[in-house]
TIBA-824980 format. One record per atom (N, C-alpha, C): y, x, z. Coordinates in steps of 0.001 Angstrom, whole numbers, plus 500000, padded with zeros to 6 digits. Atoms other than C-alpha are relative to their C-alpha. Example, Ala and Ser with C-alpha at 12.3 -4.5 7.8 and 13.67 -1.06 7.14 Angstrom:
<sites>
498810500890500000
495500512300507800
501200500900500000
498810499180499940
498940513670507140
501090499230500730
</sites>
This chain:
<sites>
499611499238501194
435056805679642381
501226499364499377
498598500172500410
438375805546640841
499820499225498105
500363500074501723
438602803700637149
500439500730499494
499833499408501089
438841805882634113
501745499992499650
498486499978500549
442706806837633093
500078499882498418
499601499957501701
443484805781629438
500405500936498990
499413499167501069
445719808279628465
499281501169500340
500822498260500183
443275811240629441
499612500313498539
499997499665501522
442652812940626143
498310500297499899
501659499993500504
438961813465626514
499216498643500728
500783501275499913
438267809863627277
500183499582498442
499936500680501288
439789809097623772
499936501005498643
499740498910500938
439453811978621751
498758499458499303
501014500099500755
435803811184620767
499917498460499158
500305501026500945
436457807778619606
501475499692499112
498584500079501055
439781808829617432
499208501131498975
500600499125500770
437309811384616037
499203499108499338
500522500808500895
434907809094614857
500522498846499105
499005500749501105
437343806753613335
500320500005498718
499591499508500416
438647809217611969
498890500505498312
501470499407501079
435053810490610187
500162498648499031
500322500929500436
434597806922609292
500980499838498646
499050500261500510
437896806430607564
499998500645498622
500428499199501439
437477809279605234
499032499851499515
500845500671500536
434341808443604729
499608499362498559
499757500781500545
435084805273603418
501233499860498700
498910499974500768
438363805953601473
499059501282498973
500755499243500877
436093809069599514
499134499254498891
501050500822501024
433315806200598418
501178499361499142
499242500264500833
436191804329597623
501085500512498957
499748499079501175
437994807009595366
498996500143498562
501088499579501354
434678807838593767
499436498730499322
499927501070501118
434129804374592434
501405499465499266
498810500084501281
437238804081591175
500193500550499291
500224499110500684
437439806850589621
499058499771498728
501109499956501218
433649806139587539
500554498792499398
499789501501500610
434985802415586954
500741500303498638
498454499879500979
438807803848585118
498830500541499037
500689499000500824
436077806602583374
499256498880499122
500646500801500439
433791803703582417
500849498981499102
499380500346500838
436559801817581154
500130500763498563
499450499158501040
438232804143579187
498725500537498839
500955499536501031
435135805295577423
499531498655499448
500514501393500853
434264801415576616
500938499727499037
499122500048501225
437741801404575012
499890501162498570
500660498856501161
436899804469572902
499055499832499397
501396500246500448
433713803845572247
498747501348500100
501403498339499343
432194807562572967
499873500014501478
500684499478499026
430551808867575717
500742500816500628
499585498701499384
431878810927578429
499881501216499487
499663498597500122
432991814397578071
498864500860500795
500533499036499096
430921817345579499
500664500447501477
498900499937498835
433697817787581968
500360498531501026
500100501451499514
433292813946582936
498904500690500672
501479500081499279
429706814541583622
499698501370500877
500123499334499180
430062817326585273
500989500061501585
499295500539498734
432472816116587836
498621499041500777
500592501283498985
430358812720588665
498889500612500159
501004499028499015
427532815237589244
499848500531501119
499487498843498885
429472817388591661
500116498561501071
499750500716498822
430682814140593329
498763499209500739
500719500335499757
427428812379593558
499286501112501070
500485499037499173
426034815435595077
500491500277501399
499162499923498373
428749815418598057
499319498778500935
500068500933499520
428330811954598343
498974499811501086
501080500157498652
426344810867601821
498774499318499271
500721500319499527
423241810177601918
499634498751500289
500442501245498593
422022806581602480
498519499772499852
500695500129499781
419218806010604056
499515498567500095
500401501305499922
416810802923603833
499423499880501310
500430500438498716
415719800691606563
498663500850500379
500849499225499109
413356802447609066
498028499100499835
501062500691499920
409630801134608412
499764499507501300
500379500349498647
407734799471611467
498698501040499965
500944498958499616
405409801642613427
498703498769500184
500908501348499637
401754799710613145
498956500453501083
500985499937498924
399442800316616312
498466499569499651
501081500844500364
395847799737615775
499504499901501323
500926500035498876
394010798521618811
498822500492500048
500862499066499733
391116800437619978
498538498458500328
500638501451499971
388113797677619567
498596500920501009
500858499558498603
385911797838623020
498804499002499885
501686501540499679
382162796064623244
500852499486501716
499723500478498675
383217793813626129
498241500051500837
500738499784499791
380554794713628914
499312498941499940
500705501176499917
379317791205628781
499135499777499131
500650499996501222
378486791514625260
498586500619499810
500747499124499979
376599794377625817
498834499688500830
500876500166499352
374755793089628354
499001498595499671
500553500938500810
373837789933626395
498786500561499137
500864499471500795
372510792166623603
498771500300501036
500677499259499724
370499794163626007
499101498703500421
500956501028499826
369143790788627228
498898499434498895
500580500507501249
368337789521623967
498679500556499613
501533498867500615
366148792573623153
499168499485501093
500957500691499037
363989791782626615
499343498712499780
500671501472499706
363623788403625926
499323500012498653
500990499991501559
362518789339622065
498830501044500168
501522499165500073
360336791967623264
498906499103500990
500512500212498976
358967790063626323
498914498703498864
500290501460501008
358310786666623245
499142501046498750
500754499313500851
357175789290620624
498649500662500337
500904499143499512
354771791246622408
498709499454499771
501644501001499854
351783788266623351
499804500055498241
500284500276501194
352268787544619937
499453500903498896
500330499458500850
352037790754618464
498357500894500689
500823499747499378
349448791530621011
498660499028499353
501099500961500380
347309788392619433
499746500367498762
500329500323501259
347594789085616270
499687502055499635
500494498443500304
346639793031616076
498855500221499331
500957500048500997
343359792336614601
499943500151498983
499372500023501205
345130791449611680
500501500990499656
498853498930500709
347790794114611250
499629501414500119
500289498408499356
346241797102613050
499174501198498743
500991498877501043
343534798291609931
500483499982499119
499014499702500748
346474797763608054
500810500950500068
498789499249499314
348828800002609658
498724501454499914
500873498624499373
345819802483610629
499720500386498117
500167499602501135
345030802392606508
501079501048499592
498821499138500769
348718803215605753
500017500941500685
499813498689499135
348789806239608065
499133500950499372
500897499157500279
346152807936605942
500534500715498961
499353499607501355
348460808026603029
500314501625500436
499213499172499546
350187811719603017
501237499844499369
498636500233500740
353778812369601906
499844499990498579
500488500059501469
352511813098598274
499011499089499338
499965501335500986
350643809891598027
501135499284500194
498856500470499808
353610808215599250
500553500196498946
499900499916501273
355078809524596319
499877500230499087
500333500431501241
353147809060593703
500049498232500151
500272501452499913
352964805021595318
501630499999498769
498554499936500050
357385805519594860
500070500263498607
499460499983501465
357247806803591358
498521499157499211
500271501206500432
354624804345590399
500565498163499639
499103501129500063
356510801312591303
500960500236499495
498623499601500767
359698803149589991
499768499668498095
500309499946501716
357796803387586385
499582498477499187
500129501475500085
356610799759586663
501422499307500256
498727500120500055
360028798879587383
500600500272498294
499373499439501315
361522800385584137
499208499302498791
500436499944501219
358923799619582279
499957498393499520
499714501587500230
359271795873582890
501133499539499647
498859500624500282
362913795636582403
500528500681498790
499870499469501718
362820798275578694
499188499404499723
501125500052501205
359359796958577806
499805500703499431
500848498740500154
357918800381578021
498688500186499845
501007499824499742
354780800580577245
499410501119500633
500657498495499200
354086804172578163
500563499804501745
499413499949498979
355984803697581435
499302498945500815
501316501039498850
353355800723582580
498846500875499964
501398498810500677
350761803256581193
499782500396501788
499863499222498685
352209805676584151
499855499390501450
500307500600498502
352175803118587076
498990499523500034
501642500619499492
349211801492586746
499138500984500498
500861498818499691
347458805010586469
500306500498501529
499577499441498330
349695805974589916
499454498899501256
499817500927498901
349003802853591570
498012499986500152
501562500182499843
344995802984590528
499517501184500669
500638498553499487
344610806938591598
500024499964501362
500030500238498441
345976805958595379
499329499170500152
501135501162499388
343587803107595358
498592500596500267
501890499462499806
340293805106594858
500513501021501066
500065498959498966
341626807804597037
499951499264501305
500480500102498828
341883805631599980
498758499312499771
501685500113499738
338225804113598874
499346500720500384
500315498990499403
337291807531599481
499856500352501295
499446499610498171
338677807806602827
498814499300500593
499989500950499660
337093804427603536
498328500113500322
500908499482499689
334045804767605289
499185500591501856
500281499279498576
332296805653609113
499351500842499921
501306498783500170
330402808648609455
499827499913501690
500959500397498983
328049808576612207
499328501696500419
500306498432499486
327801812339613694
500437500272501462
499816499400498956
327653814168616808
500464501147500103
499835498455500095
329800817270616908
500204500466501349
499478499505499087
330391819486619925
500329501222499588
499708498188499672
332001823085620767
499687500692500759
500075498856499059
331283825900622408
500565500924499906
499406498930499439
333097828665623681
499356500512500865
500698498810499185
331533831645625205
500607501276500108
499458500857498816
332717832841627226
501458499223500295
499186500584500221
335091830999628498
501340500795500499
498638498960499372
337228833829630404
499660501721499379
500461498628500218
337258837395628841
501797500735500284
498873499075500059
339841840538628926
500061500441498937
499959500022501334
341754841240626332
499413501336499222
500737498728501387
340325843295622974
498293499757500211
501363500529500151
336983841460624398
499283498966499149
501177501189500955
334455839276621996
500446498708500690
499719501155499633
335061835991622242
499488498790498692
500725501128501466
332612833395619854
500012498866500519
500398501599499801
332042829828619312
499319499385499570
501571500840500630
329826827405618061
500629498696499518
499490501790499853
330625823926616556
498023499590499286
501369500198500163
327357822015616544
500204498784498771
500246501498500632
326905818549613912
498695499756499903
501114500486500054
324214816333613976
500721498695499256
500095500960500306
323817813708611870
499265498694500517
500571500831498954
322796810281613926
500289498512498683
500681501140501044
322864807904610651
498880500161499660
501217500208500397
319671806433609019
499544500489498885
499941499851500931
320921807776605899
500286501542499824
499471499127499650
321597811356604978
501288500494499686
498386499586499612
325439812948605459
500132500486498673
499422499088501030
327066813836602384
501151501294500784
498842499395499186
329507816814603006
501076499806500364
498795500371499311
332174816581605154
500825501520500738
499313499080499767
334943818800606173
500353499901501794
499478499768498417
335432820263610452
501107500719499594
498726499348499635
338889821215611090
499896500088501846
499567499715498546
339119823215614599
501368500850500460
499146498911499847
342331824687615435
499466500687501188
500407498859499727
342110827505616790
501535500661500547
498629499367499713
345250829071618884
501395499404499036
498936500211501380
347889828969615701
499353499584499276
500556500071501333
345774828564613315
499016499319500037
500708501215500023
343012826096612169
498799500606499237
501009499283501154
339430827003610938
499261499205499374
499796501005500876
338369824941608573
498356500201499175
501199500252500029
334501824223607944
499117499081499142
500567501218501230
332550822608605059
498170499804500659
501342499640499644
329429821512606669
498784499339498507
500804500545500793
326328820905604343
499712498523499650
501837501667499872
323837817280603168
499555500466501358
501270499946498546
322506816710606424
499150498640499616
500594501207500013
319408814426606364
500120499158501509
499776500691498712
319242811857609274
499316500942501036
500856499782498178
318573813467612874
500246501991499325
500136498295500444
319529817148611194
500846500576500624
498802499343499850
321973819697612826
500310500879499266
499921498869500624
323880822053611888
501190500750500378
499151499108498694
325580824995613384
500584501713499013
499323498928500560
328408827322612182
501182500617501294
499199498825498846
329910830543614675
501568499977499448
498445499619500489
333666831395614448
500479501314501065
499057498951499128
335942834352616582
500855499813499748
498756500490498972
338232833714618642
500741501760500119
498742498489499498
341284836622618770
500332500325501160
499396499649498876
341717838012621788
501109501531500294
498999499078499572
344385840491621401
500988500629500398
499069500793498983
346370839235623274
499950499354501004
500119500989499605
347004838066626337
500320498709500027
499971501759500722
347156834067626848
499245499313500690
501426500838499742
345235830987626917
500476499062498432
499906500975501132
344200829931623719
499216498814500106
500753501205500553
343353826301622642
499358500077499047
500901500346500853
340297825066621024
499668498969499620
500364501395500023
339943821983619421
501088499175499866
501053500917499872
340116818947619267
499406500406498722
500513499865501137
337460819031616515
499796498802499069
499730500879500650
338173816727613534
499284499800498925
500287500249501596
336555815167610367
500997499605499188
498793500257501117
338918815284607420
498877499528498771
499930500657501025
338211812365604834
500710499718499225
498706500103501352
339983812069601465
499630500186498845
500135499611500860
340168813014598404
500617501350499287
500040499092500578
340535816203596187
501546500742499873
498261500253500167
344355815794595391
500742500231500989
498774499751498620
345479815809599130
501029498494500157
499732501330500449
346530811567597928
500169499664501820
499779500851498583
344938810484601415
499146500716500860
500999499198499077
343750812161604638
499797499182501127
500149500918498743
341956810284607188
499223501059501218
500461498587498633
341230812767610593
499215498755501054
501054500665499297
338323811504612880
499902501095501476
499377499159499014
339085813126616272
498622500122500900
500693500412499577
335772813897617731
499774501069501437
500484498841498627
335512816713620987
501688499845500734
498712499551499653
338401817529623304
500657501574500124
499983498628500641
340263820711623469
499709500886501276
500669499534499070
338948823420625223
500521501650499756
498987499261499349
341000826154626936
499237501613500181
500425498848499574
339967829929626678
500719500975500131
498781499523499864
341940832384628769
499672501317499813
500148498666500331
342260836006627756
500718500627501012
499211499421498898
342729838032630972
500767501366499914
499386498938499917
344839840979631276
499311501604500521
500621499175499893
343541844123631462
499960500762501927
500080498999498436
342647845951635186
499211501521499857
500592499136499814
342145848758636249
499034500709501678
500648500127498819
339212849474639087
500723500949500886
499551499079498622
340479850945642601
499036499556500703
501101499661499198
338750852333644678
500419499561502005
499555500484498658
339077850738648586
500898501024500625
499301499153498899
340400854116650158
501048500231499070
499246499842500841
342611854388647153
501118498991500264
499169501196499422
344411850933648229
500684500076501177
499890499850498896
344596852178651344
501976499911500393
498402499957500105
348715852336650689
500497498813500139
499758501244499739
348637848741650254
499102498924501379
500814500906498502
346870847827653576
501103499739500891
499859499516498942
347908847213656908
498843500201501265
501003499738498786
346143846991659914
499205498941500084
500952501096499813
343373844776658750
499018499723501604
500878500254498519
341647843429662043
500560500266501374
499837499093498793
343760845177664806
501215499135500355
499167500840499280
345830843227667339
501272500363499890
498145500393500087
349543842321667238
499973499920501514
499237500410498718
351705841872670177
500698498429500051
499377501562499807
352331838133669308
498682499475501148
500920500996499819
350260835998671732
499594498948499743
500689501243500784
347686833494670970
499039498970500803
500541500552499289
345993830856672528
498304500201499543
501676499650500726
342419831265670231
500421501027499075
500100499200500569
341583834165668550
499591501204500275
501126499197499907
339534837144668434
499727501166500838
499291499363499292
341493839856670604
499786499882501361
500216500646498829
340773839203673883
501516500895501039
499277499350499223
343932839960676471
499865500011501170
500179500159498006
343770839042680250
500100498174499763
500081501517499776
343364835790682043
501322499604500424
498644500483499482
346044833521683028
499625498714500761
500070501036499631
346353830336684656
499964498665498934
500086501104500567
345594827084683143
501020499067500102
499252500988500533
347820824575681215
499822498850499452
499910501544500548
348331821268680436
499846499864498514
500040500264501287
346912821102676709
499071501334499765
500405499405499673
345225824333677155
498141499478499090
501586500465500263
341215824195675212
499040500482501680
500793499844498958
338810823927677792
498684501328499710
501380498688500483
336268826147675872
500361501201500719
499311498495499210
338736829125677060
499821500406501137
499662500242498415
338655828145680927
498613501215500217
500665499064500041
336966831469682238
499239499543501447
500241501070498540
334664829565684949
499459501256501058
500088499291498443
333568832566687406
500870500418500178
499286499518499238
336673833791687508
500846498695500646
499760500827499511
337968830506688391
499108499477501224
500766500228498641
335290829964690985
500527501095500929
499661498858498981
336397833263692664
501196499609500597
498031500068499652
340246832459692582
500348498569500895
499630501536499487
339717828772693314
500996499019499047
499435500834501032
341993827470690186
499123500533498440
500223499889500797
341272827229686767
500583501128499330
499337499236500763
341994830249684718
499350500376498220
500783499953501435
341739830432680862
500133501533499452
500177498272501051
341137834106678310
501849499516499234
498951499405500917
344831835240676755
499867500587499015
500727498750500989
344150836763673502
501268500310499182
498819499179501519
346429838880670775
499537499700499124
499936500728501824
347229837114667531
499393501591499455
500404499281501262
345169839240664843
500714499583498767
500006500192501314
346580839517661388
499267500032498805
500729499453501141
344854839419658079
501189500200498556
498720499157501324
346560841680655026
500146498886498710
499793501357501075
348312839234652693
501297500965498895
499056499667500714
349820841044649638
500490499477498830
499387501420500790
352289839200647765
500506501452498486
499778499189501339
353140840863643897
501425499347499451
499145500956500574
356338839710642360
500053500802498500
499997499025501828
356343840602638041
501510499768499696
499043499986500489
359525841540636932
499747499314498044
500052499970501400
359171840041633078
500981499736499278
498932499679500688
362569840668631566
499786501009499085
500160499104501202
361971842203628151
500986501409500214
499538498775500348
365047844198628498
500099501309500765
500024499169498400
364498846160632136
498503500628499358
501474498833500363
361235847919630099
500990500515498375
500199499319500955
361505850495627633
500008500116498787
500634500508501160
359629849021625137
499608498694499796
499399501148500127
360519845546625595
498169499291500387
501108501243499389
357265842804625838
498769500912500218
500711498864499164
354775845973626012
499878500648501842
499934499704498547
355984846910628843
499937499057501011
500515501122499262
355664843670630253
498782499835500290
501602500091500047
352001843282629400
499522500947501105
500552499389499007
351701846599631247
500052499796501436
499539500401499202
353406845239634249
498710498995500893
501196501418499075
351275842414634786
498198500426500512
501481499636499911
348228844307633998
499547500591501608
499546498945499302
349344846711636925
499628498685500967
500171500945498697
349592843161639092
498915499640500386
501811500280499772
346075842121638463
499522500790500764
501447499105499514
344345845182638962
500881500527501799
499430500174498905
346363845022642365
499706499148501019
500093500864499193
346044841778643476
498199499820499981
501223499849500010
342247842061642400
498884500710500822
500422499182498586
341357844996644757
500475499546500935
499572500263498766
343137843349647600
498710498631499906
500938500881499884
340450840097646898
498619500472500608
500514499250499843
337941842386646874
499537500620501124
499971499618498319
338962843907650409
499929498333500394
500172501631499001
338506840023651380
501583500069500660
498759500410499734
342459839908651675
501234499068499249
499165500842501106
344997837586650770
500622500322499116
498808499698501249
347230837489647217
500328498859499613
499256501036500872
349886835819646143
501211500561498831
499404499470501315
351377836719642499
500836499294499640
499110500899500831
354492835183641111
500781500585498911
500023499746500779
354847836232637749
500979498826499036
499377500878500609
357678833896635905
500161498490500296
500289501586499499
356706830137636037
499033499803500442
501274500160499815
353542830953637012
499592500387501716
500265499603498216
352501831236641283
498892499559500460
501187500096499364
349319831729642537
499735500707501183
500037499920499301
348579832095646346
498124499891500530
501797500333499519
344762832551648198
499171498929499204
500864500619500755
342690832021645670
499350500682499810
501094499305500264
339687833476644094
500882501113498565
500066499290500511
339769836258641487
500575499599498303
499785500146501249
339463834726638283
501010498996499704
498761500408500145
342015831746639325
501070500888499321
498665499493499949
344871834118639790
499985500558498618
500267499519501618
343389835996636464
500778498908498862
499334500762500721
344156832819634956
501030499484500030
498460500083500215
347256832199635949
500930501212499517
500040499004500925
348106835606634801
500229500107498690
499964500673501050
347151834247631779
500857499605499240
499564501531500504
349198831331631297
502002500728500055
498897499284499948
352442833508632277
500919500539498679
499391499891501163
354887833810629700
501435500930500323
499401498968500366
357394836543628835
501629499696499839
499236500593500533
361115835719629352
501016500729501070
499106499625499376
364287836706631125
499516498933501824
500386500458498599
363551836034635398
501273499999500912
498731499427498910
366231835756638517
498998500774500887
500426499264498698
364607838634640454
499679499505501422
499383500719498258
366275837395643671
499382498489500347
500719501174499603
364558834214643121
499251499784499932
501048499974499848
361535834928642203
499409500665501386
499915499178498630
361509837156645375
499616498970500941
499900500994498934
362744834319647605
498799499121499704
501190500721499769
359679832072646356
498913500313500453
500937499176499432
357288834592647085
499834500324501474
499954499556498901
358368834825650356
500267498762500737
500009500869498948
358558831472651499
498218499173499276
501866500254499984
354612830886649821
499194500813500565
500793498925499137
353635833742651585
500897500374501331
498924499478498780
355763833663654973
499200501104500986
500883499286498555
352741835909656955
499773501173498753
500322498716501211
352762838481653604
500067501320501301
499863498665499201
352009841770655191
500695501270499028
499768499112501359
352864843867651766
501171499278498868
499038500592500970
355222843177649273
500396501135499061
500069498816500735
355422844800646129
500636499009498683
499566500463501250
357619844434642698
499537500801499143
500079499064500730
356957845834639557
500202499887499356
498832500058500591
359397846454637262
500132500671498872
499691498871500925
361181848666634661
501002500614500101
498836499069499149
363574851647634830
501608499368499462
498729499812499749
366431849768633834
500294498304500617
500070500704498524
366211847106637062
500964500573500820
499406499414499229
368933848393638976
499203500258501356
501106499744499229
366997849954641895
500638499022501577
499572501542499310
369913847644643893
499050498814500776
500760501353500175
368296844597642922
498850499918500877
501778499681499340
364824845355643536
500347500229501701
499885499887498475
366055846281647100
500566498826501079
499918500955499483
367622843108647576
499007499020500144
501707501021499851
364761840769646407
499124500761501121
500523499752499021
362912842615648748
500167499891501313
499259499995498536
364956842343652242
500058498364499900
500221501282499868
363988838563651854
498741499763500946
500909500142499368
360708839351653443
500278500689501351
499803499937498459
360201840104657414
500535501848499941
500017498245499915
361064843754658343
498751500461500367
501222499193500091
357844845034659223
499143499695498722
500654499964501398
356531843883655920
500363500975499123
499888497988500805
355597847289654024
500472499288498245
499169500241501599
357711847075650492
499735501232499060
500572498955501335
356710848653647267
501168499605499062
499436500334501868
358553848839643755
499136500885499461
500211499196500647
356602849870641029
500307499782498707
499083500081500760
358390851056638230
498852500534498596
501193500027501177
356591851098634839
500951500357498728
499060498346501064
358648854326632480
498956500586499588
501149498714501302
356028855680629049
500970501459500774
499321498294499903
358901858491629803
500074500764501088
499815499054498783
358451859664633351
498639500138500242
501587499201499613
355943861363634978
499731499206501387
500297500166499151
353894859795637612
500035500434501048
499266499848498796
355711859827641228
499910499193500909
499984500739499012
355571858720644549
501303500301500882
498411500006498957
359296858085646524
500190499600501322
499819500902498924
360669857144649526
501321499966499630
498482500025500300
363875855748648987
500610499012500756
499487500676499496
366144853807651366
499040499254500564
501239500452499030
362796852852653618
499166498905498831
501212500369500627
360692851650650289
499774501160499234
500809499270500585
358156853319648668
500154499889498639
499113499838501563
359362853873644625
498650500482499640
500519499228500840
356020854915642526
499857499538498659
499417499534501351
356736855533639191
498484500023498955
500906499647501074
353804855275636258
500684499645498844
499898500209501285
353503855381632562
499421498970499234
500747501287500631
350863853597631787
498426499732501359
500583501168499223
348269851364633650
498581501263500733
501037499549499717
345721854279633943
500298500609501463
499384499095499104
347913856276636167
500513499307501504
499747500876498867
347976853632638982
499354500833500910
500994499509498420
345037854841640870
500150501432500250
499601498951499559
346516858427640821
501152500386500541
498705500585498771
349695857039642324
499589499584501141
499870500586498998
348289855271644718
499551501125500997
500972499207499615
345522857813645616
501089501043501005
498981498864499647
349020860409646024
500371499698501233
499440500360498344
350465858077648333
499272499685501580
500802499982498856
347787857583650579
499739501454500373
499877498551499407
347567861522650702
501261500295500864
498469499745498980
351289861775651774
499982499310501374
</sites>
């Protein structure tokens, strides 16, 4: 590269320009203090004050004048303060080695502290504070020399003392529960029993049973019992709904009047009564839609089983029970029985329970399920398998009132179709039936996909559960579509389709 030429005019132009700025600049400040100095004179020789025409100049000029700016502050950084991991891992030691040193110790000494701790737990929040504005009033009243204000704490501090004397105390009783029965359908009776016996020497003053009860708690004043006395009060149980309500635990509540201090005596455990879903009876030839070919041979072969096919030659692993011995004496080798795999009918249910794919939102759910029961119930019935998967809930070959109760326990909530599908179909991989049941706004899609998860010869149902349509039987894209309103109108669906 060549050096820079001097006399080029735009190598030196920019620093004859700034010079130039500078120059005037500087010769302007220096005008305008000369200028205020002569002014400043001259008015010290006079002795008055500038003119209006003075002060309105050194206004104008001040106003031109630049700008100076003060030094630039420093920028301050704060560092970002980090637990070093070492630290951290110290602490975390520390705690181990204080819990590992605390523990024996507090383990030895529990005798001591425990009917302390178990006392204060009896308090409720409203003795708690009346203790808080007791000591608050004793407070005050010691540092005004209130008399009325010691008045108030002593009285707060003596009223929580007798209330937990109250508390304070064993009672010596035997309570149990009963529930009868223990499984009903719903809008059915459903009673209970709580028993007490008194098993002191002395006789029971009254005492209060608390049993909850589902939501709610029923709440029992039992009599004076003399020693060795019982005594027995019924309750009802709601069933109008399905569910599984809890019963119990059943408690003695000690205290006092005020609500000061409550001490709970925990005496039964809780005890589970499920309210089944309603069915409706079918009749065997009525099902007949949901069969297949209970008892009647397949074309899979089988080594055991009930079918009998032709003989064959004998194999290495082969049961000997099979080996067909005169025809093997005739032939001169061993030959064992071939038989055809039999199936038995295994129908799997899947519950659509998405509030918003019904009608009438959790109604229509209820009906849904009801619809599954009294489904999977007649297939038990025929002595065939069921497996129901209803939300979080999946029950496979079981008895009657199981699956009832899982049924039960099933809860009401948005589902993935497609995946409830797919579980159903890998707990039931030999399902012969397969059936959804749904609501009309399920895209009929869907339902056709969850379904094409199971084998192809497995017979596929949807049933669609619309107050507003009229009971129908479909064929649509190789499944069967029948259509009810309500739960009655099953067995005149099904009945249809076994006519067709």
């Amino acid at each position: 590269m060549s050096a820079p030429d001097p006399d080029d005019p735009t190598m030196t132009r920019p620093r004859r320009q700034v010079s130039e700025v500078d120059e005037s600049t500087t010769s302007r400040e220096a005008l305008g203090d000369s200028r205020r100095s002569r002014r400043s004179r001259a008015s010290a020789r006079s002795g008055s004050g500038p003119s209006k025409e003075q002060q309105r100049a050194e206004k104008m000029a001040r106003t031109h004048e630049p700008k100076r700016r003060g030094p630039s502050l420093p920028s301050i950084t704060i560092p970002k303060i980090t637990v070093p991991k070492e630290v951290g891992e110290s602490i975390t030691g520390v705690r181990r080695v204080a819990g590992a040193r605390l523990g024996p110790v507090a383990e030895k000494t529990r005798p001591g502290w425990e009917p302390v701790v178990s006392v204060l737990r009896w308090v409720s929040p409203l003795g708690w504070t009346i203790v808080a504005l007791g000591l608050l009033a004793w407070w005050a009243g010691a540092r005004w020399q209130w008399v009325e204000l010691m008045m108030i704490a002593a009285a707060c501090l003596v009223l929580v003392l007798a209330c937990v004397a109250l508390a304070i105390g064993r009672t010596k009783v035997r309570i149990e529960t009963h529930v009868d029965p223990r499984r009903v359908t719903v809008g059915d009776p459903a009673t209970g029993r709580v028993d007490i016996e008194n098993l002191a020497k002395v006789p029971l003053l009254p005492i209060v049973v608390e049993l909850p009860v589902g939501r709610s708690d029923a709440r029992f004043t039992m009599p004076s019992l003399r020693s060795g006395a019982v005594h027995e009060e019924l309750f009802v149980v709601p069933t109008e709904r399905r569910g599984v309500i809890p019963v119990g635990p059943a408690k003695t509540v000690q205290g006092d009047p005020f609500g000061l201090v409550r001490r709970e005596l925990r005496w039964t455990d809780r005890t589970e009564l499920f309210v089944h879903p309603r069915t409706v009876p079918l009749d065997s030839h009525q099902h007949g839609l949901l069969r297949d070919l209970e008892g009647q041979a397949t074309q899979d072969m089988s080594r055991s089983d009930l079918a009998f096919h032709a003989l064959r030659e004998y194999e290495p692993g082969d049961d000997l029970r099979h080996v067909h011995w005169r025809s093997s004496a005739k032939i001169g080798q061993l030959m064992v029985r071939q038989y055809l795999d039999t199936r038995r009918a295994h129908l799997a249910v899947i519950v659509d329970t998405t509030p918003d794919v019904y009608s009438d939102g959790d109604e229509g759910v209820e009906v849904a399920i009801e619809v599954a029961a009294s489904l999977i119930v007649r297939s038990i019935m025929d002595e065939q398998d069921g497996t129901v998967v209803c939300n979080d809930q999946v029950a496979s070959r079981t008895t009657a009132p199981l699956l009832l109760d899982t049924l039960a326990r099933a809860t009401v909530g948005r589902v993935d179709l497609f995946g409830r599908a797919s579980e159903a179909a890998m707990v039931a991989p030999d399902a012969s039936v397969a059936a959804i049941v749904t609501g009309p706004g399920r895209a009929f899609i869907e339902s056709q996909r969850a379904l094409s998860q199971f084998e192809t010869e497995v017979g596929k149902l949807v049933i669609v559960v619309d107050p507003a349509a009229q009971p129908a039987v479909q064929q649509i894209a190789g499944l069967t579509v029948l259509t009810i309103g309500r739960l009655v109108d099953l067995r005149r669906v099904l009945l249809s389709g076994v006519a067709a």
